[in-house]
N, CA, C and O atoms as a GROMACS GRO file, in nm:
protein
  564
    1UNK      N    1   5.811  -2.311  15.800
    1UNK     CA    2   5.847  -2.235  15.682
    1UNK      C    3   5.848  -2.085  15.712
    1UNK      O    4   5.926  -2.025  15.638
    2UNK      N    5   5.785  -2.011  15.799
    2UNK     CA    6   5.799  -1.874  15.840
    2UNK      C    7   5.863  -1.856  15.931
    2UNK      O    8   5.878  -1.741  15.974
    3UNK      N    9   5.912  -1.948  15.981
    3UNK     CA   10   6.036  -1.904  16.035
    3UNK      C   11   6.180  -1.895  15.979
    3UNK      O   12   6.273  -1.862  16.053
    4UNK      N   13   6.205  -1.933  15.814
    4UNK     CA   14   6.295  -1.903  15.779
    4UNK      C   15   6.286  -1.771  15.701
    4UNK      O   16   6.380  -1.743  15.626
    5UNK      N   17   6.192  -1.695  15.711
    5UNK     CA   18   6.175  -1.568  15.622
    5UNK      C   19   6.144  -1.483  15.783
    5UNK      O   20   6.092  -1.372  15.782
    6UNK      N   21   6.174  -1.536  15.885
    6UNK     CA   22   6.133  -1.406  16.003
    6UNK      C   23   6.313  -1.347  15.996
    6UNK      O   24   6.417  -1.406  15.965
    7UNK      N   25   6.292  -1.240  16.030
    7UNK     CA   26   6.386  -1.167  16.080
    7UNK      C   27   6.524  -1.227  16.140
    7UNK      O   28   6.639  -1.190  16.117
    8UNK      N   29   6.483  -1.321  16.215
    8UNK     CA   30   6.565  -1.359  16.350
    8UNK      C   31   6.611  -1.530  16.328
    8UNK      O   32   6.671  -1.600  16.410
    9UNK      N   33   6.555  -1.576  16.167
    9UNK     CA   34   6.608  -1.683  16.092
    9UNK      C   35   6.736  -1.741  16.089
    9UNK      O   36   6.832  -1.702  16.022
   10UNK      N   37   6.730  -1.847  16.175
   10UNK     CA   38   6.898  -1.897  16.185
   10UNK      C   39   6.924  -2.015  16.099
   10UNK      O   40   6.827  -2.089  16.084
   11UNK      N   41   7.059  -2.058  16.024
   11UNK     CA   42   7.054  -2.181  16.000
   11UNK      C   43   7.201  -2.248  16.060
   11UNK      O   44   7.309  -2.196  16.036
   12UNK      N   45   7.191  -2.334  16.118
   12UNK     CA   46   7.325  -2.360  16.196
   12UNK      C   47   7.358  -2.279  16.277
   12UNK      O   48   7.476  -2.256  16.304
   13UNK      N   49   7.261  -2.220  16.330
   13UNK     CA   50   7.316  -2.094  16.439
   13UNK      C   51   7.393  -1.953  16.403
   13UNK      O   52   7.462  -1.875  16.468
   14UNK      N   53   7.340  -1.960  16.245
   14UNK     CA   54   7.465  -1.810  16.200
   14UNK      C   55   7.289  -1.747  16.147
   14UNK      O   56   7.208  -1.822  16.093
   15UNK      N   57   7.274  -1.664  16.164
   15UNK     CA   58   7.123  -1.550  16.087
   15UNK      C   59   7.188  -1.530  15.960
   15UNK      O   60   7.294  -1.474  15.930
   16UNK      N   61   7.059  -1.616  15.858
   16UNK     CA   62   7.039  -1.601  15.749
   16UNK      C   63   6.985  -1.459  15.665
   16UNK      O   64   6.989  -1.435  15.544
   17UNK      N   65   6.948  -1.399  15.749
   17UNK     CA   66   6.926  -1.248  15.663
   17UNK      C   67   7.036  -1.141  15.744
   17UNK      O   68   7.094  -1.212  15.827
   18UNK      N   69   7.078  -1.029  15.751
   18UNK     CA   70   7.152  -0.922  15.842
   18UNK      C   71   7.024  -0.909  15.877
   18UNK      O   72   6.918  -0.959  15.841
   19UNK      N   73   7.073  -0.799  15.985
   19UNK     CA   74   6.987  -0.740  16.048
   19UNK      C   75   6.977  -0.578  15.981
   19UNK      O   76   7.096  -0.548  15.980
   20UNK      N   77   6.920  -0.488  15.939
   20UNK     CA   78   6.855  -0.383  15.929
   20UNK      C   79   6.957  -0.298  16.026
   20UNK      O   80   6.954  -0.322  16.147
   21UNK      N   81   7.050  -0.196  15.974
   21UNK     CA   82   7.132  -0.118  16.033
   21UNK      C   83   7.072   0.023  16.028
   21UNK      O   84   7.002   0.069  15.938
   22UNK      N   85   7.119   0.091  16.156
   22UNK     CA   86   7.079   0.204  16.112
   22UNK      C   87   7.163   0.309  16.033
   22UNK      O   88   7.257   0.269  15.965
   23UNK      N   89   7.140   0.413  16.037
   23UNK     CA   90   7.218   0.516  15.927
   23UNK      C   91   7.365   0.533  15.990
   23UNK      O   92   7.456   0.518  15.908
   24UNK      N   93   7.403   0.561  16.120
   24UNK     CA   94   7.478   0.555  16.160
   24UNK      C   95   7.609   0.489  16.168
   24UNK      O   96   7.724   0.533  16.166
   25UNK      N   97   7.534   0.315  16.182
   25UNK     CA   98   7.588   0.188  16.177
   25UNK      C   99   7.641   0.187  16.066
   25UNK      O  100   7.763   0.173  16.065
   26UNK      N  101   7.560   0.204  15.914
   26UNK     CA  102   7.536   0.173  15.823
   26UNK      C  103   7.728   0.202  15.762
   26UNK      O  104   7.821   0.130  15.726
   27UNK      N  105   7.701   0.361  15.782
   27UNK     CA  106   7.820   0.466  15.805
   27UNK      C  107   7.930   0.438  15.854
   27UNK      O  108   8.039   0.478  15.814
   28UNK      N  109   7.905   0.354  15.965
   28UNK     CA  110   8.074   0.282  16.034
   28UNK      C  111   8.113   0.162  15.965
   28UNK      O  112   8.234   0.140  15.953
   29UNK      N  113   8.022   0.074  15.914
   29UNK     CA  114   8.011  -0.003  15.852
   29UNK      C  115   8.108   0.041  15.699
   29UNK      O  116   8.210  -0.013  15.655
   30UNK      N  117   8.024   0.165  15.642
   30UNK     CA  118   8.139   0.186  15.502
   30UNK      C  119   8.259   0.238  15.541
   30UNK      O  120   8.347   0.234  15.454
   31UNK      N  121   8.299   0.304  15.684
   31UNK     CA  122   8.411   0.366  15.692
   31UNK      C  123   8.490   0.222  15.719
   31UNK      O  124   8.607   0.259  15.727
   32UNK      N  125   8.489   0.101  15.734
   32UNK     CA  126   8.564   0.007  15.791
   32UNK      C  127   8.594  -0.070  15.670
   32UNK      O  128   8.687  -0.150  15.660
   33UNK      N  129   8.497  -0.037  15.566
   33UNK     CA  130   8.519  -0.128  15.435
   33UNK      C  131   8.632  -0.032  15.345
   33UNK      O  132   8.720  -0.084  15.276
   34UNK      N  133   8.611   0.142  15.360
   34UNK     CA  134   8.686   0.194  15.285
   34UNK      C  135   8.888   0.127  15.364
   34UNK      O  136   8.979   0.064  15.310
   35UNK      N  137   8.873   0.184  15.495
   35UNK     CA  138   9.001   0.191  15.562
   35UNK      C  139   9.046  -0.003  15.457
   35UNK      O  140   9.150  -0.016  15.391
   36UNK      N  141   8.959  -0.095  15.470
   36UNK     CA  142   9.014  -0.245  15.452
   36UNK      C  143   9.043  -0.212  15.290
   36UNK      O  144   9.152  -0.246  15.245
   37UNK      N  145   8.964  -0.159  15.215
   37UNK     CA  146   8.995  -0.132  15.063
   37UNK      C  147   9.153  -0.091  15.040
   37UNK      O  148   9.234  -0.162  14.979
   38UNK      N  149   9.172   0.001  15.083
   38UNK     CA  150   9.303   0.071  15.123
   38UNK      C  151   9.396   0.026  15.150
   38UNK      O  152   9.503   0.087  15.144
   39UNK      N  153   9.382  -0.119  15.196
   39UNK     CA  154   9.551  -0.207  15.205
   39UNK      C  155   9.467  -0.295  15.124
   39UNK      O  156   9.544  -0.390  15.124
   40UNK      N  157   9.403  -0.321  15.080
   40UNK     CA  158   9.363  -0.442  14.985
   40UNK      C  159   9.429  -0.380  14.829
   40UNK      O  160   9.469  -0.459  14.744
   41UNK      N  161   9.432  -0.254  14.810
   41UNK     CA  162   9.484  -0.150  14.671
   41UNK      C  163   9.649  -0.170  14.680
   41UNK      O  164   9.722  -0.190  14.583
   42UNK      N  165   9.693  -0.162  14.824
   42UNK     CA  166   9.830  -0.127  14.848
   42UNK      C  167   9.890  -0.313  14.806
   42UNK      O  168   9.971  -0.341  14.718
   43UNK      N  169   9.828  -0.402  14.890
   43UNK     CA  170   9.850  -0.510  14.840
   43UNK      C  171   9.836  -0.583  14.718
   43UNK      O  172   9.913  -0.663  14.665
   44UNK      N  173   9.719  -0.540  14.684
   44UNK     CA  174   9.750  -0.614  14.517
   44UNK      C  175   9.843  -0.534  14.421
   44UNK      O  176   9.878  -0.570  14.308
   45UNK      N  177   9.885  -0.395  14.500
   45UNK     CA  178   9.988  -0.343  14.402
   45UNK      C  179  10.103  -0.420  14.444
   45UNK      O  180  10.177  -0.449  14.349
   46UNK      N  181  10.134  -0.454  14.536
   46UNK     CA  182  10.262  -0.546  14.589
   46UNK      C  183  10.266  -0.711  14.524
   46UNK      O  184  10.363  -0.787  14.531
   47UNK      N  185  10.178  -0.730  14.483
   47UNK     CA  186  10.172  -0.893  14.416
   47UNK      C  187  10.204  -0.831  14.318
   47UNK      O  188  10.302  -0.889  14.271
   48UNK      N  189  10.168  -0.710  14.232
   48UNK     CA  190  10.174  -0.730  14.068
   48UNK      C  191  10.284  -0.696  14.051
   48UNK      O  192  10.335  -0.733  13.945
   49UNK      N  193  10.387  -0.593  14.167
   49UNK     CA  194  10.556  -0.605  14.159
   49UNK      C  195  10.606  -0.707  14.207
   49UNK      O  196  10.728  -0.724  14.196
   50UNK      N  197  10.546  -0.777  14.255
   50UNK     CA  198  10.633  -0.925  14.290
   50UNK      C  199  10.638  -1.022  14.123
   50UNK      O  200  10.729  -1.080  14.064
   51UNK      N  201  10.474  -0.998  14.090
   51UNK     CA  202  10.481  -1.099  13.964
   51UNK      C  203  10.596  -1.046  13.872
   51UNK      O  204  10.688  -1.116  13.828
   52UNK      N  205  10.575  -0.890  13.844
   52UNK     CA  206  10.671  -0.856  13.726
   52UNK      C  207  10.820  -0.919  13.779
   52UNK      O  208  10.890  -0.961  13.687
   53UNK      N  209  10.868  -0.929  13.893
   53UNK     CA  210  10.993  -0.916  13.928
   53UNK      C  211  11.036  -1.096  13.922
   53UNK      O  212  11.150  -1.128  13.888
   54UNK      N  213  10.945  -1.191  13.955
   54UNK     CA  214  10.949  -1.294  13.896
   54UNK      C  215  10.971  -1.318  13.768
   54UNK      O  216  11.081  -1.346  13.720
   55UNK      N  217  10.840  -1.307  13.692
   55UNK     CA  218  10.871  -1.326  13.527
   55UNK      C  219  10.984  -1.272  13.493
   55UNK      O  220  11.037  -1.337  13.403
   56UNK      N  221  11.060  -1.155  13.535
   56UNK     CA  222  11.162  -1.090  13.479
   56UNK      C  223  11.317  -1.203  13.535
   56UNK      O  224  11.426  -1.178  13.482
   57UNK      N  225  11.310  -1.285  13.610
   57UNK     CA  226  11.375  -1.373  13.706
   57UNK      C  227  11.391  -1.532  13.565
   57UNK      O  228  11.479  -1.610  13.529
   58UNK      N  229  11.236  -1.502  13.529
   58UNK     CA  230  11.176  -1.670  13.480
   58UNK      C  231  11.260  -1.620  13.355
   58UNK      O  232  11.376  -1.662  13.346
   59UNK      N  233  11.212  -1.537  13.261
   59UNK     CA  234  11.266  -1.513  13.124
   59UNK      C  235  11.408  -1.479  13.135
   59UNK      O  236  11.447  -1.441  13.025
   60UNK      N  237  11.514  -1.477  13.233
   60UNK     CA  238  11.641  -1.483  13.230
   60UNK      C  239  11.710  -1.627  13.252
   60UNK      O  240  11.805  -1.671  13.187
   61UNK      N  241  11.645  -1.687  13.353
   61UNK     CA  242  11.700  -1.800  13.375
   61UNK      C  243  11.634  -1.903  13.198
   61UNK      O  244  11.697  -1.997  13.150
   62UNK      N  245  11.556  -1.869  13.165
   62UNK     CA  246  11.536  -1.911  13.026
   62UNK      C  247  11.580  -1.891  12.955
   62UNK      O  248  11.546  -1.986  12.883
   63UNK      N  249  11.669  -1.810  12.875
   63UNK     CA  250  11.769  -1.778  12.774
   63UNK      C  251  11.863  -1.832  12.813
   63UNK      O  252  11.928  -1.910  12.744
   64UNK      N  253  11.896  -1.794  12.955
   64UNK     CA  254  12.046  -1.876  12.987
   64UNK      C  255  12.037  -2.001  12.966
   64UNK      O  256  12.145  -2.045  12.925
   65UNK      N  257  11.937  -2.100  12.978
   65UNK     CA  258  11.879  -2.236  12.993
   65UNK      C  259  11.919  -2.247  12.815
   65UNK      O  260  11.990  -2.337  12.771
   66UNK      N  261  11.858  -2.136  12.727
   66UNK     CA  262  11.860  -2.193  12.596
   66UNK      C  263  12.025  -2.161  12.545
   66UNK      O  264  12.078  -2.224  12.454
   67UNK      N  265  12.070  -2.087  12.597
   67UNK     CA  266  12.206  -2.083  12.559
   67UNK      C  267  12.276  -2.150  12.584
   67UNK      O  268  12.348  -2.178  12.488
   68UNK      N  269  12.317  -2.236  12.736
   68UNK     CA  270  12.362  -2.320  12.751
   68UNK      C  271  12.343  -2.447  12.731
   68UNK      O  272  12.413  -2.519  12.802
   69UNK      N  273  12.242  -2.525  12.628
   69UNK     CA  274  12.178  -2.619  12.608
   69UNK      C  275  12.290  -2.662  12.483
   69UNK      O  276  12.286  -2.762  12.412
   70UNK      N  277  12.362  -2.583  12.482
   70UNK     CA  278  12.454  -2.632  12.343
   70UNK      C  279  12.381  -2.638  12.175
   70UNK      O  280  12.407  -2.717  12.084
   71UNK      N  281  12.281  -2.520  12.178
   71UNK     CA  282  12.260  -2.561  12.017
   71UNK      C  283  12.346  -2.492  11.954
   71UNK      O  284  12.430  -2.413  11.998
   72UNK      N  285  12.317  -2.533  11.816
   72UNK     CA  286  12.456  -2.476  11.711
   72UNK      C  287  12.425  -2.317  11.719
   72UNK      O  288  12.331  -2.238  11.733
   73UNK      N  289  12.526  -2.320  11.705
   73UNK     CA  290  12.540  -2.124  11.702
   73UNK      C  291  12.490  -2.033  11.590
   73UNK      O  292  12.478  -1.910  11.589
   74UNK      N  293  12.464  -2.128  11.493
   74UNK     CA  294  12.416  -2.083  11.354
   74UNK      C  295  12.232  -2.066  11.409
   74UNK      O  296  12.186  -1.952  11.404
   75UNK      N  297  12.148  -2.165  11.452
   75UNK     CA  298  12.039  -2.203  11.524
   75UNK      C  299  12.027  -2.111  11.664
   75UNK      O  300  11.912  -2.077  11.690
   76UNK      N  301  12.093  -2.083  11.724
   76UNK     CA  302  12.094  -1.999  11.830
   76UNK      C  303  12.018  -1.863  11.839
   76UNK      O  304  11.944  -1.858  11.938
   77UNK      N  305  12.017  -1.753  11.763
   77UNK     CA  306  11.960  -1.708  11.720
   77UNK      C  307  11.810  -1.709  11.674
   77UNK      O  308  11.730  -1.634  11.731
   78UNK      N  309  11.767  -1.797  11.566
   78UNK     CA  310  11.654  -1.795  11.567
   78UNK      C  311  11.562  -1.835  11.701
   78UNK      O  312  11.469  -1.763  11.737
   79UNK      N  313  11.602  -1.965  11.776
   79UNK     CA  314  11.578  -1.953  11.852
   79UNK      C  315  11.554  -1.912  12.003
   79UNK      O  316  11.485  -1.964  12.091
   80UNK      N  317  11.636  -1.798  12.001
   80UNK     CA  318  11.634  -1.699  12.077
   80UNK      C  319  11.548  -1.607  12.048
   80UNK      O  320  11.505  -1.536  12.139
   81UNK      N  321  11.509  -1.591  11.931
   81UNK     CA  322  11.375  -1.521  11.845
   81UNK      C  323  11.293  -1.497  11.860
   81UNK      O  324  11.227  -1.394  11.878
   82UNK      N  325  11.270  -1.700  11.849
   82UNK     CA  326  11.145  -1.739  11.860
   82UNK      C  327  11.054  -1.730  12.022
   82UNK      O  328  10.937  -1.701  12.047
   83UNK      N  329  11.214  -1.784  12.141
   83UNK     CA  330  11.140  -1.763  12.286
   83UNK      C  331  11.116  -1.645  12.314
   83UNK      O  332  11.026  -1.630  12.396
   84UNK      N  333  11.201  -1.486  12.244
   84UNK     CA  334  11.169  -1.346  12.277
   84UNK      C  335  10.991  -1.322  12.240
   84UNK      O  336  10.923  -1.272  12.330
   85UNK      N  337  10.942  -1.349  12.142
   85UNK     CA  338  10.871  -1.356  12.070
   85UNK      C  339  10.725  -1.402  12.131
   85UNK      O  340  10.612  -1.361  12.106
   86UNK      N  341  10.776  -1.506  12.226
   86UNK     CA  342  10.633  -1.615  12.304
   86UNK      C  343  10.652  -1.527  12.422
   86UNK      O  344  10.548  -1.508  12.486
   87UNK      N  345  10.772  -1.460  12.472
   87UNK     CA  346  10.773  -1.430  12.598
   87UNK      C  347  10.706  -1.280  12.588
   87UNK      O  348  10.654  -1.230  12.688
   88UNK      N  349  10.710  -1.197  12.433
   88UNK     CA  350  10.671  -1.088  12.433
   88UNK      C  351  10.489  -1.098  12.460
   88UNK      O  352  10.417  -1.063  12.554
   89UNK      N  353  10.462  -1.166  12.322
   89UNK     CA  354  10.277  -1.257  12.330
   89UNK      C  355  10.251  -1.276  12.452
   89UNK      O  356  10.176  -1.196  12.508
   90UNK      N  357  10.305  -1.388  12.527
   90UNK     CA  358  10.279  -1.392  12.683
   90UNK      C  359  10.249  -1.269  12.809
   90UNK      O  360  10.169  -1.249  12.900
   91UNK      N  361  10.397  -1.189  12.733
   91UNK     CA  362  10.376  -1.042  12.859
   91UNK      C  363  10.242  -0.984  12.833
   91UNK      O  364  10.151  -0.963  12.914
   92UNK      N  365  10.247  -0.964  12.724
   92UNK     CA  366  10.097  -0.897  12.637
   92UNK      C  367   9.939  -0.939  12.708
   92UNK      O  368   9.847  -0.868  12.750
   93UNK      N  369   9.954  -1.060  12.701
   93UNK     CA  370   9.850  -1.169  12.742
   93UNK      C  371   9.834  -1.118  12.860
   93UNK      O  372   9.740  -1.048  12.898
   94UNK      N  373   9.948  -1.160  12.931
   94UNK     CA  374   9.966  -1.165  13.068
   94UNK      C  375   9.875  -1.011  13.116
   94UNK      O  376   9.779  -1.008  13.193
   95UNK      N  377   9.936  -0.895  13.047
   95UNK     CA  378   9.905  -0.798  13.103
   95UNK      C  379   9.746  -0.741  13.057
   95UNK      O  380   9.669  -0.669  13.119
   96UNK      N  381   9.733  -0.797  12.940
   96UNK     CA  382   9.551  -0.798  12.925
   96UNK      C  383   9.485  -0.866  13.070
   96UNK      O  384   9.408  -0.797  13.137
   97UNK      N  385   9.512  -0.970  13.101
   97UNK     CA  386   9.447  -0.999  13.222
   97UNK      C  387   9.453  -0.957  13.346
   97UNK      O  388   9.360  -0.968  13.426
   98UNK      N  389   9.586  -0.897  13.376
   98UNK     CA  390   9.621  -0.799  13.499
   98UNK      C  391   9.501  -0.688  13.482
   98UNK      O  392   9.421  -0.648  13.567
   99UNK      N  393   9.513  -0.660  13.371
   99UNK     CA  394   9.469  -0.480  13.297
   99UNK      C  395   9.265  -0.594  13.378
   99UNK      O  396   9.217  -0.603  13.491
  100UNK      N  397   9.231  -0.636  13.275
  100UNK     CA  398   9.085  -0.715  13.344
  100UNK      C  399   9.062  -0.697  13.483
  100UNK      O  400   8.970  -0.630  13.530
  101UNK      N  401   9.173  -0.776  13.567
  101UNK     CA  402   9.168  -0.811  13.703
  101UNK      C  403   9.160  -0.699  13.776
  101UNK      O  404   9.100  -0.698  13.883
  102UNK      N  405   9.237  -0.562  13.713
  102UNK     CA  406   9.238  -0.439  13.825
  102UNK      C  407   9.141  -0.428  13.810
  102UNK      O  408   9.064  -0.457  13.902
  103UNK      N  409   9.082  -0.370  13.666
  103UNK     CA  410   9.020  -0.316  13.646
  103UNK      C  411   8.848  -0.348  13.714
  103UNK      O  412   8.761  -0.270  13.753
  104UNK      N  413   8.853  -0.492  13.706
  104UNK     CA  414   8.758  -0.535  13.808
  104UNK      C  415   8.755  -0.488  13.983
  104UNK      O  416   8.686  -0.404  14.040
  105UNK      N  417   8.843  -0.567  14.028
  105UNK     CA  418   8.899  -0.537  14.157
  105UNK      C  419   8.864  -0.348  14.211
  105UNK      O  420   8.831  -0.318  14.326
  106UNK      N  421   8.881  -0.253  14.104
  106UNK     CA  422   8.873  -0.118  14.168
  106UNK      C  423   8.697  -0.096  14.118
  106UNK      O  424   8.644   0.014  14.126
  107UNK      N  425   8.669  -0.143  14.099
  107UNK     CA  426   8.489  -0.119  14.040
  107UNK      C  427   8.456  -0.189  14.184
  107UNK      O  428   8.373  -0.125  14.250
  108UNK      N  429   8.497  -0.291  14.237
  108UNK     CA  430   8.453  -0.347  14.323
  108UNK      C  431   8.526  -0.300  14.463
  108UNK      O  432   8.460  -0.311  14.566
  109UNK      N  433   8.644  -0.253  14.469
  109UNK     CA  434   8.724  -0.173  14.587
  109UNK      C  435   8.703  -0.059  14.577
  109UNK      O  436   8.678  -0.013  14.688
  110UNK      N  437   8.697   0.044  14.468
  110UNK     CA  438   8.709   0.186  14.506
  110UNK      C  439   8.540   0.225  14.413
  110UNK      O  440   8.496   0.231  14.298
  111UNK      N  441   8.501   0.239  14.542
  111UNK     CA  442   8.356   0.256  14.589
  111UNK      C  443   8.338   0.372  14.590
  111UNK      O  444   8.339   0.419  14.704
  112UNK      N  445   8.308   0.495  14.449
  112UNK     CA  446   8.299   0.691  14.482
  112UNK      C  447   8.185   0.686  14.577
  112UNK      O  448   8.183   0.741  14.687
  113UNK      N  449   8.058   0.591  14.502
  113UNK     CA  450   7.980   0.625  14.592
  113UNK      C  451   7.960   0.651  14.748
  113UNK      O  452   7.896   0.739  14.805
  114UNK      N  453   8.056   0.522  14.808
  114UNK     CA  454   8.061   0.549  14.961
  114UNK      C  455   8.139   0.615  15.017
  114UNK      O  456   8.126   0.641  15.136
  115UNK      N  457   8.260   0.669  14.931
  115UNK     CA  458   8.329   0.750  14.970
  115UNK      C  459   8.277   0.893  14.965
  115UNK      O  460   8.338   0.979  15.028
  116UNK      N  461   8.163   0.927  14.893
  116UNK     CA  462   8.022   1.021  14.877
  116UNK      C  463   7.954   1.106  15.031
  116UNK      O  464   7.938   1.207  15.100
  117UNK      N  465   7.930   0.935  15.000
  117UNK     CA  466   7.810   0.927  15.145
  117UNK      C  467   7.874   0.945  15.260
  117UNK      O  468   7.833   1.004  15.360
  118UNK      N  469   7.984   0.887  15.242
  118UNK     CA  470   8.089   0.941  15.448
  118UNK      C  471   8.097   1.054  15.425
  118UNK      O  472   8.037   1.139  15.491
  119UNK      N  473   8.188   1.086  15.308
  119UNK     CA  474   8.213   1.274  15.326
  119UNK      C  475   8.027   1.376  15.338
  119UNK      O  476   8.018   1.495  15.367
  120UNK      N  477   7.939   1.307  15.314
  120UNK     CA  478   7.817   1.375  15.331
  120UNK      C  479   7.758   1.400  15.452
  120UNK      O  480   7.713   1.506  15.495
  121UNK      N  481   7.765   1.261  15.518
  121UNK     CA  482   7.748   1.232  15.637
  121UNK      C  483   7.806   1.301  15.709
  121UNK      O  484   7.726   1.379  15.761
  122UNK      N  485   7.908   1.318  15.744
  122UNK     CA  486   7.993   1.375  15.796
  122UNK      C  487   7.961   1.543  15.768
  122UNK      O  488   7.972   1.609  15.871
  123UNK      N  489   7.926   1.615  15.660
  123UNK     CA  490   7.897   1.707  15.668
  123UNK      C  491   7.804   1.743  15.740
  123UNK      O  492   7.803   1.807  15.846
  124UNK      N  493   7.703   1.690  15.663
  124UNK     CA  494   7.551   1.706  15.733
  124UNK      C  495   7.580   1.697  15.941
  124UNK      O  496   7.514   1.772  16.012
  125UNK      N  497   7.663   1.614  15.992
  125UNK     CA  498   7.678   1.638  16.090
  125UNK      C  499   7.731   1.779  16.167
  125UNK      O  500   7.686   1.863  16.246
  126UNK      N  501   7.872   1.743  16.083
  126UNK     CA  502   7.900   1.917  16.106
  126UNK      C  503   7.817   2.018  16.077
  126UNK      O  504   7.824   2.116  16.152
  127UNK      N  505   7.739   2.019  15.986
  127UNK     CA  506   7.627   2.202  15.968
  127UNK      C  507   7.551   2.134  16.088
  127UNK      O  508   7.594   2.195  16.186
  128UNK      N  509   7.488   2.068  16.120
  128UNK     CA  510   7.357   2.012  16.254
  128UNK      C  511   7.474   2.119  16.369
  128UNK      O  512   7.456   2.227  16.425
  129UNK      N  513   7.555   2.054  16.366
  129UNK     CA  514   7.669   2.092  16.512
  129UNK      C  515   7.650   2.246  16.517
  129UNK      O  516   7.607   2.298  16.620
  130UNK      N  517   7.686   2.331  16.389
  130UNK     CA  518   7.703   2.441  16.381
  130UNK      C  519   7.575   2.495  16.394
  130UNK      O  520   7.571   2.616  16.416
  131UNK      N  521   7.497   2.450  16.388
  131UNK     CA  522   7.344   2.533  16.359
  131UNK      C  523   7.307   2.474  16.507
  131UNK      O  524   7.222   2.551  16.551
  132UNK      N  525   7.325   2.400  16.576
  132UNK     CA  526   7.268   2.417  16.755
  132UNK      C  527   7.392   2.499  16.818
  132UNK      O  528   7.352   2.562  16.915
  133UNK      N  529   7.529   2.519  16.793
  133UNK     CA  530   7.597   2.612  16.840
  133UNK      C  531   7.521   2.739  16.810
  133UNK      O  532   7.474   2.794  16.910
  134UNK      N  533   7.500   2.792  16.702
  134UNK     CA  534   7.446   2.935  16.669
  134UNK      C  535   7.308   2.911  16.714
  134UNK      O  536   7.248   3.019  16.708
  135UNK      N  537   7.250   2.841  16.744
  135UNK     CA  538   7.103   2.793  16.837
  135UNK      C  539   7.108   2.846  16.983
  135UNK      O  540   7.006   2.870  17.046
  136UNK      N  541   7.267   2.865  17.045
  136UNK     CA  542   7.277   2.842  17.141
  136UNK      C  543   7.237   2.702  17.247
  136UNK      O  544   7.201   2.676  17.362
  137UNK      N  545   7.271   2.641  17.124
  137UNK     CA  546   7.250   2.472  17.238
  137UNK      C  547   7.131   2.428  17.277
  137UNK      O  548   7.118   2.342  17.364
  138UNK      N  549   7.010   2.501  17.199
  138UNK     CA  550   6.871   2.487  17.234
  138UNK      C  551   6.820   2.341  17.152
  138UNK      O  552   6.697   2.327  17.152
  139UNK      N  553   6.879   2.258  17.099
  139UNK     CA  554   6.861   2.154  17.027
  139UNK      C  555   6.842   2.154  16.884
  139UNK      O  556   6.915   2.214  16.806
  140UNK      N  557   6.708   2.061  16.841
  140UNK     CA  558   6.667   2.058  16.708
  140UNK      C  559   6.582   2.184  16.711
  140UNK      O  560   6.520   2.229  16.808
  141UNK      N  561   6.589   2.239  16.576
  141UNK     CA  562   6.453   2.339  16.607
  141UNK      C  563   6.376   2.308  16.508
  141UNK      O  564   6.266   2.362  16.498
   0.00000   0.00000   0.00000
């Protein structure tokens, strides 16, 4: 049993806990998640112009479908109405859940915080750099 709470805890040969990164790691680690965020944004913007460009495909070949079905021409109309009508409700629908899904998706992709911490990191490196240059290269002081 303590060996599944040690450190070095395997199950099937994959380690059940990570390992403890350091600050550094930690750091390359968020720069590799931001760069993957970044086509993960670009791509789900490319599905949601694919979807619109579909549905816009589906609701044409559907009118034509109801027009050529031969109803009376007097009836034609309303029911052309009625499918504008389900297809408007639907877009609506449709786009409440897009509107959900981003809106999830960027809480969970666009991360200020780590985009924070690199640009910090990164500072804090640069003033260290600058302050052993004006040190004259004498190290930490």
């Amino acid at each position: 049993m303590n060996k599944l709470f040690s450190p070095d805890a395997r199950l099937f040969g994959l380690p059940i806990w990570r390992k403890r990164l350091t600050d550094a790691e930690y750091i390359e680690h968020v720069r590799k998640q931001l760069r993957l965020y970044r086509w993960v944004r670009v791509l789900y913007g490319l599905i949601g112009i694919g979807t619109v460009i579909i549905c816009i495909w589906i609701i044409r070949v559907i009118l034509d479908m109801i027009v050529q079905v031969g109803v009376a021409p007097a009836q034609q109309p309303i029911l052309l109405g009625a499918v504008s009508i389900a297809i408007f409700v639907g877009f609506n629908v449709g786009w409440m859940i897009y509107g959900a899904i981003h809106g999830s998706m960027m809480m969970i992709v666009d991360s200020r915080r780590d985009r924070l911490l690199v640009e910090c990191w990164d500072l804090l490196h640069q003033l260290i750099a600058e302050r052993d240059a004006a040190a004259g290269g004498l190290g930490p002081i």
